[in-house]
Backbone as CSV, one residue per row, in Angstrom:
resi,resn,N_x,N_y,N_z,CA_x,CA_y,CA_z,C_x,C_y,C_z
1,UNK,-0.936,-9.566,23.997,-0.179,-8.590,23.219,0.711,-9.283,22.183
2,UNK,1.420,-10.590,22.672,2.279,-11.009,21.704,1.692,-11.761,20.426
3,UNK,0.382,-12.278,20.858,-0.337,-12.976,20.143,-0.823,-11.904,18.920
4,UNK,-1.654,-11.012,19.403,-1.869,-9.549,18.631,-0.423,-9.234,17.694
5,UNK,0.132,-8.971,18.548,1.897,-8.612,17.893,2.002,-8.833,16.929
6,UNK,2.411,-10.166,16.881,3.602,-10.731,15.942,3.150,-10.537,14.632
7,UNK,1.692,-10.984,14.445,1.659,-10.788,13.071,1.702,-9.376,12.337
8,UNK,1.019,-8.701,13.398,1.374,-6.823,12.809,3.014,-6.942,12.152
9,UNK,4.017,-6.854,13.187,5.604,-7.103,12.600,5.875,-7.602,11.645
10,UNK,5.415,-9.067,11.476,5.652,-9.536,10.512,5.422,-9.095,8.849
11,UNK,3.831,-8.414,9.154,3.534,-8.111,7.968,3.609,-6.681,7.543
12,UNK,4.490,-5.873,8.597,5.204,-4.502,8.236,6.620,-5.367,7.287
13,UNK,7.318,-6.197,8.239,8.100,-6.408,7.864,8.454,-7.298,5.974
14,UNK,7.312,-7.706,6.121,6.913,-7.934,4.224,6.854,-7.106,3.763
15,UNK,5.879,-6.178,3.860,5.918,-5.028,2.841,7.221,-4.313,2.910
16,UNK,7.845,-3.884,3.515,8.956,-3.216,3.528,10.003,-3.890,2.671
17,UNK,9.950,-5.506,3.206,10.943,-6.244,2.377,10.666,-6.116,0.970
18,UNK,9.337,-5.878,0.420,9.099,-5.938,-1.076,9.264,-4.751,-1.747
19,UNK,9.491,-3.797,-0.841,10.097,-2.470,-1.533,11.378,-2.167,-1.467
20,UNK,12.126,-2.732,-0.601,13.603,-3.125,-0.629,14.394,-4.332,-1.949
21,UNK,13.279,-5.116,-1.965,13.864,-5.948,-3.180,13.437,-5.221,-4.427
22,UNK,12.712,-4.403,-4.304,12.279,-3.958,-5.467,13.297,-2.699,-5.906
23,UNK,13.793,-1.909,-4.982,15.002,-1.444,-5.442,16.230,-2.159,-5.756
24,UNK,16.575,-3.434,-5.321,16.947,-4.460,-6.209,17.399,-4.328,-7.205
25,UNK,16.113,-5.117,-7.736,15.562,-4.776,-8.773,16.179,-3.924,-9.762
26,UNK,15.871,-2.833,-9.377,16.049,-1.717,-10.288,17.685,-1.420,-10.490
27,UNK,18.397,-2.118,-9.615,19.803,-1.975,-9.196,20.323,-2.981,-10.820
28,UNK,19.567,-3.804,-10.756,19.495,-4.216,-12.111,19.269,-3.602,-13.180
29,UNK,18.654,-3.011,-13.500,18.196,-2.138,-14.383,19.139,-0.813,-14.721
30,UNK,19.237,-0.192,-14.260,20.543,0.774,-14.042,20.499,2.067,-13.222
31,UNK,21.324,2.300,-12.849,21.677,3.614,-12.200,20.910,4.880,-12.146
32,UNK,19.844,4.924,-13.288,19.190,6.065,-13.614,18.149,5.614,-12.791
33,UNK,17.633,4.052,-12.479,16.188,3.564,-12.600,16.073,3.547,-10.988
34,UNK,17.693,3.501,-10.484,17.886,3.097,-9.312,17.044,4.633,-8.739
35,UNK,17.515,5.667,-9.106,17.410,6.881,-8.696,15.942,7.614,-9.004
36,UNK,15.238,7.647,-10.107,14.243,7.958,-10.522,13.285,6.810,-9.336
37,UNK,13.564,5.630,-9.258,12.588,4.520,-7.905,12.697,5.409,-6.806
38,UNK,13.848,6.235,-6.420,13.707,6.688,-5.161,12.727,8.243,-4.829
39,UNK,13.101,8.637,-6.081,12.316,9.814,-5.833,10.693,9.869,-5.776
40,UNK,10.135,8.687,-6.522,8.623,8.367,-7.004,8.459,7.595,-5.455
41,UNK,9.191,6.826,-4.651,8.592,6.460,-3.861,8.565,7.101,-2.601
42,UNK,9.473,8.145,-2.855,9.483,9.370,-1.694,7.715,10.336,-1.542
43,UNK,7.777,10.036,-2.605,6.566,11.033,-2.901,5.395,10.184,-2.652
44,UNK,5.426,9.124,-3.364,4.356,7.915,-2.424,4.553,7.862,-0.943
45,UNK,5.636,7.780,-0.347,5.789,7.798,0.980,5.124,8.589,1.511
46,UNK,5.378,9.798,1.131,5.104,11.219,1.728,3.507,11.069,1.639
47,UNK,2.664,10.992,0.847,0.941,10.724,0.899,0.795,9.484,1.339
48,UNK,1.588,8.337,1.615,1.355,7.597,2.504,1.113,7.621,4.213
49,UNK,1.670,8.836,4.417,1.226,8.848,6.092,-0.101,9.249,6.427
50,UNK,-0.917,9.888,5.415,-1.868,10.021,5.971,-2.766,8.557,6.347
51,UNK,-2.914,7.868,5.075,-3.651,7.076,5.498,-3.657,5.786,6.386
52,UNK,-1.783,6.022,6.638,-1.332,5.567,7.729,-1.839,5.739,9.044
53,UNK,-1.846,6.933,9.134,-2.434,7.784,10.820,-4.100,7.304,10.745
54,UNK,-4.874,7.509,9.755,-5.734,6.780,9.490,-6.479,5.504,10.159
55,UNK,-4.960,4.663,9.275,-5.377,2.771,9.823,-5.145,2.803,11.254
56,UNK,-4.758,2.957,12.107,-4.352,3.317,13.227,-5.381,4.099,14.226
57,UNK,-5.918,5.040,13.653,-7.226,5.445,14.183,-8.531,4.343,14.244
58,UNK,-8.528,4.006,13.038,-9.383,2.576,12.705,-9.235,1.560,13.823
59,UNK,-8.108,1.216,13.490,-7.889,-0.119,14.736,-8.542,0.678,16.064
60,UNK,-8.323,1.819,16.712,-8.491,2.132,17.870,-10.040,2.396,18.097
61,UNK,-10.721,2.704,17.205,-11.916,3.402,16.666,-13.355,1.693,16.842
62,UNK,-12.509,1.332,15.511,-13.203,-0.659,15.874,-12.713,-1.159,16.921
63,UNK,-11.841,-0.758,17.342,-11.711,-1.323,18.782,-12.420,-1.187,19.993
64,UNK,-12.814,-0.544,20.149,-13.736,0.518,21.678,-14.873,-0.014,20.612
65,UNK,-15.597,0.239,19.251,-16.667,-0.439,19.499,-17.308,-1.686,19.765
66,UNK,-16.214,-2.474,19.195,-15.829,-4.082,19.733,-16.029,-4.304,21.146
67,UNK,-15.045,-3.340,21.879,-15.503,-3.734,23.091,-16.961,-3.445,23.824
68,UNK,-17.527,-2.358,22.998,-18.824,-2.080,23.419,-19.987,-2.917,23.422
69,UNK,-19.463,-4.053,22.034,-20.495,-5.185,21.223,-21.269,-4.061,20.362
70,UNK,-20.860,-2.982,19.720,-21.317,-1.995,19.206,-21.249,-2.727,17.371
71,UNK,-22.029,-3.135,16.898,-21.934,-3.462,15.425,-21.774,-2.647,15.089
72,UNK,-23.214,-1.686,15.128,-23.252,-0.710,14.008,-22.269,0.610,14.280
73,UNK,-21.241,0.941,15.649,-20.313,1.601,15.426,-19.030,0.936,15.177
74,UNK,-18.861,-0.447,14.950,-17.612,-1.023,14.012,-17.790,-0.488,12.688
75,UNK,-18.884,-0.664,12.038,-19.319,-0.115,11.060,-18.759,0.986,10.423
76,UNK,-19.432,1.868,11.297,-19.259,3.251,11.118,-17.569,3.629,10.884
77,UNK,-17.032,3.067,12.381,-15.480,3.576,12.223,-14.786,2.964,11.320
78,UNK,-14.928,1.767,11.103,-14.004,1.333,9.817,-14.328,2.095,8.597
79,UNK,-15.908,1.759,7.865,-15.946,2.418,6.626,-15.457,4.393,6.680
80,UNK,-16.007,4.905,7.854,-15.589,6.337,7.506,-13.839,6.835,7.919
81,UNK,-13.012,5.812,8.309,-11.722,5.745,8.012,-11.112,4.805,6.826
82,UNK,-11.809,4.328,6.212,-11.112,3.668,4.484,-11.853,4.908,3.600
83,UNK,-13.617,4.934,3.569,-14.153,6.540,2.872,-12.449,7.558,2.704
84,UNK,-12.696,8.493,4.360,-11.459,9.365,4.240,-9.721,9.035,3.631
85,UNK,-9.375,7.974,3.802,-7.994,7.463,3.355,-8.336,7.219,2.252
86,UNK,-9.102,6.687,1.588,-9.228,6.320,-0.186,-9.655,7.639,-0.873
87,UNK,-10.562,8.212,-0.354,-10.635,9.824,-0.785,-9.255,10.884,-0.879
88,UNK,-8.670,10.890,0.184,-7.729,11.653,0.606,-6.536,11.117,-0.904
89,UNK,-6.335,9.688,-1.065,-5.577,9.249,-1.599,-5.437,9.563,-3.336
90,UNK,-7.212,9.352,-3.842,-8.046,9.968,-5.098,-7.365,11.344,-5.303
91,UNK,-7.163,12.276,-4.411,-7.037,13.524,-4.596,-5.418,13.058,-4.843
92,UNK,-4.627,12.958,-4.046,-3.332,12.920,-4.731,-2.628,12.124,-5.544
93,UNK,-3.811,11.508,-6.111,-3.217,10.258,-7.136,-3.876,11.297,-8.157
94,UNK,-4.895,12.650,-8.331,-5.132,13.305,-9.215,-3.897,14.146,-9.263
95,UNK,-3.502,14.764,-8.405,-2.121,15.528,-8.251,-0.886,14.695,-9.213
96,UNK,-0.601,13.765,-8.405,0.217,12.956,-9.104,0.657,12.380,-10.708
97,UNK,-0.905,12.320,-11.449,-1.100,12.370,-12.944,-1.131,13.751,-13.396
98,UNK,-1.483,14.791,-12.801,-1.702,15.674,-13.588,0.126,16.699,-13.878
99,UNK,0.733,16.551,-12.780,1.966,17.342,-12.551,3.309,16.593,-12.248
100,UNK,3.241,15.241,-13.278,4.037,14.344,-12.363,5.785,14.997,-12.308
101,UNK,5.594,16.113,-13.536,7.619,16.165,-14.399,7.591,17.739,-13.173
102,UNK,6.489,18.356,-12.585,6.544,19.160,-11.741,7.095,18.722,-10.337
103,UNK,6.556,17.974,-9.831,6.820,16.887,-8.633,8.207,16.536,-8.363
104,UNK,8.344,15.593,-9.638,10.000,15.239,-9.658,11.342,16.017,-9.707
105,UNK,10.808,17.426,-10.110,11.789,18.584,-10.253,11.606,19.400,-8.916
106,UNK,11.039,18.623,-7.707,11.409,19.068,-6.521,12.535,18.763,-6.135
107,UNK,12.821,17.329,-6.476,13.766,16.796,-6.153,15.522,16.750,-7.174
108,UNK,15.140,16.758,-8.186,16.298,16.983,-9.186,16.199,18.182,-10.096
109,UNK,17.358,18.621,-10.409,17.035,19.975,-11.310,16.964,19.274,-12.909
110,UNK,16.217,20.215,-12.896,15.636,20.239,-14.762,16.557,20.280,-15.511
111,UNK,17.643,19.539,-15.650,19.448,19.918,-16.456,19.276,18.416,-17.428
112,UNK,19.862,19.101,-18.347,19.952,17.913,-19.616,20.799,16.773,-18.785
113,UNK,21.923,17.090,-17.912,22.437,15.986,-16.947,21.829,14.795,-16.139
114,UNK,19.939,15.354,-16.283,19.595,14.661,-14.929,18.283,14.187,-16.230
115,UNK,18.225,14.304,-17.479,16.829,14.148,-18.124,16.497,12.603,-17.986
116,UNK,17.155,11.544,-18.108,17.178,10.405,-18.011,16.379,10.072,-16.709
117,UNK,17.021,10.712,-16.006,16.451,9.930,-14.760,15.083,10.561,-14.410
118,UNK,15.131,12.200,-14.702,13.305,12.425,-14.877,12.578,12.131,-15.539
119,UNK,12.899,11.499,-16.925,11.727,10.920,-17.642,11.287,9.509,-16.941
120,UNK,12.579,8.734,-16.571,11.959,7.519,-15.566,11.293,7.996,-14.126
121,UNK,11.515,8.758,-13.754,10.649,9.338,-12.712,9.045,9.822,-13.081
122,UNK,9.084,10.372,-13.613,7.830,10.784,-14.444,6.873,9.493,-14.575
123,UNK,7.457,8.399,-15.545,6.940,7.239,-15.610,6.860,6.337,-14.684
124,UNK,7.070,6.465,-13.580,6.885,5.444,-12.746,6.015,6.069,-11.494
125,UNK,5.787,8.181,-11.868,5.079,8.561,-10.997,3.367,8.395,-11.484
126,UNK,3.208,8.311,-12.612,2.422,7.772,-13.248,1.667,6.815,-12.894
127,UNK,2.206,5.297,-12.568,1.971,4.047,-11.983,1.765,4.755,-10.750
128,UNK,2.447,5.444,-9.888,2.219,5.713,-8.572,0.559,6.309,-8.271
129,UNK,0.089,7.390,-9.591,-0.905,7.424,-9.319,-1.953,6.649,-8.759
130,UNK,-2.006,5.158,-9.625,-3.042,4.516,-9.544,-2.524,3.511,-8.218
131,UNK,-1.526,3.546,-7.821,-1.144,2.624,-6.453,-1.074,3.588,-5.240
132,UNK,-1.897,4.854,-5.582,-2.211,5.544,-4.367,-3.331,4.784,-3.869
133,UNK,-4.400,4.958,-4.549,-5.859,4.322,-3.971,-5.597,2.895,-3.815
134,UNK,-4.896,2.285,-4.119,-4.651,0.849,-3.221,-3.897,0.886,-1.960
135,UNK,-3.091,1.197,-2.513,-2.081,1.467,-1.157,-2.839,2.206,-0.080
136,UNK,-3.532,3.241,-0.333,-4.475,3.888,1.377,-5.265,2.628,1.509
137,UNK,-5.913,2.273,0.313,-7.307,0.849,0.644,-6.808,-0.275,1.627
138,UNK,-5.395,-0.870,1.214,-4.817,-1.751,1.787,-4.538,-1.591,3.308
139,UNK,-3.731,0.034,3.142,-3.424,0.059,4.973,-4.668,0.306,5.782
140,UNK,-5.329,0.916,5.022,-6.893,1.636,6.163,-7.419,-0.140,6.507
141,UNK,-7.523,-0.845,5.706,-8.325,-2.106,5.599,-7.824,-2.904,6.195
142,UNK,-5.986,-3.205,6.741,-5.575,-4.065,7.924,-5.664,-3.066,9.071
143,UNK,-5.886,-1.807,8.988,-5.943,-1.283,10.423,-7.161,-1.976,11.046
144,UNK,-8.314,-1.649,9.743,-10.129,-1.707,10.294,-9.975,-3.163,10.896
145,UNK,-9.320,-4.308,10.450,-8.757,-5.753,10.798,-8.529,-6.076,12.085
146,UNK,-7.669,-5.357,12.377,-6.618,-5.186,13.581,-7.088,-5.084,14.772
147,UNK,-8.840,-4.044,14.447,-9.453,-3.248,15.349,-10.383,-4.638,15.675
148,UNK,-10.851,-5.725,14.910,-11.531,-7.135,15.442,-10.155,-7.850,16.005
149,UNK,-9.253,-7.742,16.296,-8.143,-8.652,16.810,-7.958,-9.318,15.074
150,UNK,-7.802,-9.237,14.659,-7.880,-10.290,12.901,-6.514,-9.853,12.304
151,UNK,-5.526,-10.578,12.829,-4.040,-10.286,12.593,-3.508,-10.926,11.646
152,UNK,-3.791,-11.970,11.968,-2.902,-13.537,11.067,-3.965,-13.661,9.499
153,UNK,-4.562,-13.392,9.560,-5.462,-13.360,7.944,-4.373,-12.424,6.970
154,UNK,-4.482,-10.984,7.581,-3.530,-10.151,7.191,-2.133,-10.386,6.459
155,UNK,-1.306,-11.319,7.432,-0.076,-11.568,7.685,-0.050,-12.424,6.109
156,UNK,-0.854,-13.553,6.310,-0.574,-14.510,4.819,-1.408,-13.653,3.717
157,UNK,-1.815,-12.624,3.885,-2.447,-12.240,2.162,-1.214,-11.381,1.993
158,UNK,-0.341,-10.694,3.317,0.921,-10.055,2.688,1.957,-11.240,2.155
159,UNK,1.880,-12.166,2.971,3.192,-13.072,2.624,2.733,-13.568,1.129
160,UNK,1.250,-13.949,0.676,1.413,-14.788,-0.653,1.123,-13.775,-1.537
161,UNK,0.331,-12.479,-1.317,-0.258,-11.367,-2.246,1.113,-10.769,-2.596
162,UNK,1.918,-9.723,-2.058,2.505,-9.168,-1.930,3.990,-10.037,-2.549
163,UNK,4.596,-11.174,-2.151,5.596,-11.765,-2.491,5.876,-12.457,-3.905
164,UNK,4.608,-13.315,-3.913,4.038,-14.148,-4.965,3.447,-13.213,-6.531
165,UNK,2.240,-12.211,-6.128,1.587,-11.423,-7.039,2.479,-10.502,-7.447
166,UNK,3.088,-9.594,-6.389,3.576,-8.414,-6.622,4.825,-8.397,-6.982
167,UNK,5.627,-9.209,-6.415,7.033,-9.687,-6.810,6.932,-9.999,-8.134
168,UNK,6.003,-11.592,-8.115,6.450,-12.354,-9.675,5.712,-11.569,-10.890
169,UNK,4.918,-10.663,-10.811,3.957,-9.490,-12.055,5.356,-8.585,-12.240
170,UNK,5.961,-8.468,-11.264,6.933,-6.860,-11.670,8.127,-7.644,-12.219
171,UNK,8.965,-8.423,-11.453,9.660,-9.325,-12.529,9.728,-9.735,-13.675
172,UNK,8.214,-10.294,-13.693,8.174,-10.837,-14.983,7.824,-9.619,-16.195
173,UNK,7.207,-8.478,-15.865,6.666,-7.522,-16.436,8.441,-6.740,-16.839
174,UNK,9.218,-6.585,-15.811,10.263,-5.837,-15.969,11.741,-6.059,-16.785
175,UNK,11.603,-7.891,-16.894,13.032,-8.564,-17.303,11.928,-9.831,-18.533
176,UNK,10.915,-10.027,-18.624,10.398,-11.351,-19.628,9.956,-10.206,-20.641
177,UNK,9.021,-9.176,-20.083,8.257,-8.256,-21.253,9.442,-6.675,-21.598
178,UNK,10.592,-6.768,-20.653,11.171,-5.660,-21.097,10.654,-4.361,-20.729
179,UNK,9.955,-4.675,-19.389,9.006,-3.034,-19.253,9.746,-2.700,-18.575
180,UNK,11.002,-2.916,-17.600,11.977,-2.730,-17.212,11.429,-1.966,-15.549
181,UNK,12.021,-0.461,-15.262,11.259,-0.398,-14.137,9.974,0.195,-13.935
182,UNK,9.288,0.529,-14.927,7.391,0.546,-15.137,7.182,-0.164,-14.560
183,UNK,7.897,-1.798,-15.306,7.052,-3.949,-14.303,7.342,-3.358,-13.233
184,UNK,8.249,-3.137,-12.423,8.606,-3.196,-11.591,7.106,-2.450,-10.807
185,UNK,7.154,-1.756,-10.956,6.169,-0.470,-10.389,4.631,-0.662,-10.188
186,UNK,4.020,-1.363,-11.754,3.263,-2.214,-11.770,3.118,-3.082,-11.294
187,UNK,4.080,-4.318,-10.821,4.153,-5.247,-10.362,3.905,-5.014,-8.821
188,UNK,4.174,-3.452,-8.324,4.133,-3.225,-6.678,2.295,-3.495,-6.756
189,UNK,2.152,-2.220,-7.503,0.414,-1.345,-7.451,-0.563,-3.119,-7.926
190,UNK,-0.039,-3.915,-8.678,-0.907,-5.196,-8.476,-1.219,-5.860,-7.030
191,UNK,0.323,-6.026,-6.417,0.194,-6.669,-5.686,-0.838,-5.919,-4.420
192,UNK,-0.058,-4.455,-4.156,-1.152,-3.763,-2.994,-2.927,-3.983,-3.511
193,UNK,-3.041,-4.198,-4.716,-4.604,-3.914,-5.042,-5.004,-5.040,-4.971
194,UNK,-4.395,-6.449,-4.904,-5.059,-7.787,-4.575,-4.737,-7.717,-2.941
195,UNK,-3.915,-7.033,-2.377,-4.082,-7.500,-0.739,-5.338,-6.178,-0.549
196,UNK,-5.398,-5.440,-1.016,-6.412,-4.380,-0.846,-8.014,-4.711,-0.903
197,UNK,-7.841,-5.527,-2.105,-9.212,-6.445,-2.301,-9.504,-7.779,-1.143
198,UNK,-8.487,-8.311,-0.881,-8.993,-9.058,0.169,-8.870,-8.825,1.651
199,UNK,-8.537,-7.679,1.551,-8.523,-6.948,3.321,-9.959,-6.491,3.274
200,UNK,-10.411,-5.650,1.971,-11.815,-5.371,2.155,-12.803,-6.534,2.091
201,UNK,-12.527,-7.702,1.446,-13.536,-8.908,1.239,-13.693,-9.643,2.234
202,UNK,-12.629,-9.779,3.798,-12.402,-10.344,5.115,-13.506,-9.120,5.593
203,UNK,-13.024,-7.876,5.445,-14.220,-6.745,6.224,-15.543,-6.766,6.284
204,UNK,-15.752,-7.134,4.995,-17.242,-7.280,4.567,-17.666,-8.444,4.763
205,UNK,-17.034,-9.524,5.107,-17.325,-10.636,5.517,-17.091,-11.300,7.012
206,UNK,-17.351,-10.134,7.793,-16.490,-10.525,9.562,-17.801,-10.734,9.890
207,UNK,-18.965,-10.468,9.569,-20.444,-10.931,10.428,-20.304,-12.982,9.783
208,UNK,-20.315,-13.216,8.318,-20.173,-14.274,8.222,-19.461,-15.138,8.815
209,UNK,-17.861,-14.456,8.784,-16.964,-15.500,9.466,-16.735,-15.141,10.914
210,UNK,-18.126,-14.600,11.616,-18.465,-14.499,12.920,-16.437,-13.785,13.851
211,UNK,-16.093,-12.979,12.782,-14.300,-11.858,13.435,-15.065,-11.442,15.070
212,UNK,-16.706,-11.133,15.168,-16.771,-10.263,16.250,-17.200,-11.356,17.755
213,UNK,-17.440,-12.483,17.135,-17.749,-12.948,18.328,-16.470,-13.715,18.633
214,UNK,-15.644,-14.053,17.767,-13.955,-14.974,18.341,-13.479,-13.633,18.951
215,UNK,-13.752,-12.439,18.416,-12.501,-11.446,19.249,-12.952,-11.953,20.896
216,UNK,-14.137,-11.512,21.296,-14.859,-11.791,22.293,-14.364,-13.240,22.998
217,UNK,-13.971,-14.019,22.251,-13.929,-14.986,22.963,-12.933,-15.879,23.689
């Protein structure tokens, strides 16, 4: 269990840290940016549980077939839990572009007092669109992981993807190019879509790097 463990923790505990510095960040930027970050990532949050409940099914799903020595139902349960979470995600990353100044006026009223901070909301719900379908890809894809025992692979594509990519793109995008908190935002949706790409490139590659016979062993 602890062996399994630690790296799950750890690599909740990265991502979380990179959305905590990333309000930071924005703490830099100013007061409006601080506030417009919170509302865009509320709303990411909020379509984030599904494909949360998702990765979690996955792990449990590749798991029992793992233990069965079932290939072709590892198969099955991983791809038709990333299918449903990247689908599910498509649909509200269409939501998300199409109604973004609707969305944000759940949360703040439409008053010339508050326009500042909804036009940065708006724009950064924007970016959120396209870091929906990474963001489900990424979590469905360490669950499907999780479900071969394949913890610690995970752990360092969050520590160097996520810290390194996603950190130093939004930084540099937000304070060198002046995109201010857009980089920032951008700089998240890079980083989830390179750990997204190599959670799926470990998946598709667990018969090569033989994930099903070390779980076993």
């Amino acid at each position: 269990m602890a062996r399994l463990g630690w790296p799950i923790g750890v690599t909740l505990a990265l991502e979380m840290g990179v959305f905590a510095l990333a309000a930071y960040f924005m703490g830099w930027i100013g007061a409006p940016a601080i506030a417009a970050h919170a509302v865009a990532l509320q709303l990411a949050a909020l379509t984030f549980m599904v494909p949360l409940g998702l990765s979690q099914a996955a792990t449990v799903r590749v798991g029992l077939a793992l233990g069965r020595r079932d290939e072709m139902g590892i198969t099955r349960a991983g791809w038709t839990a990333w299918v449903m979470g990247v689908g599910f995600m498509g649909l509200m990353a269409l939501v998300m572009w199409s109604i973004p100044h609707r969305l944000v006026t759940l949360f703040l009223e439409d008053v010339p007092a508050n326009a500042a901070v909804i036009t940065l909301a708006v724009s950064f719900l924007k970016v959120a669109a396209a870091f929906q379908l990474v963001d489900g890809a990424q979590v469905i894809g360490a669950g499907m992981l999780r479900g071969l025992h394949d913890t610690r692979w995970p752990l360092l594509f969050a520590l160097i993807v996520y810290w390194v990519v996603g950190l130093g793109v939004g930084s540099w995008l937000a304070f060198a190019r002046a995109w201010e908190g857009v980089g920032i935002w951008v700089g998240l949706a890079s980083g989830l879509a390179a750990v997204a790409v190599s959670m799926l490139i470990r998946w598709a590659m667990r018969g090569t790097l033989s994930l099903t016979l070390r779980a076993h062993a």
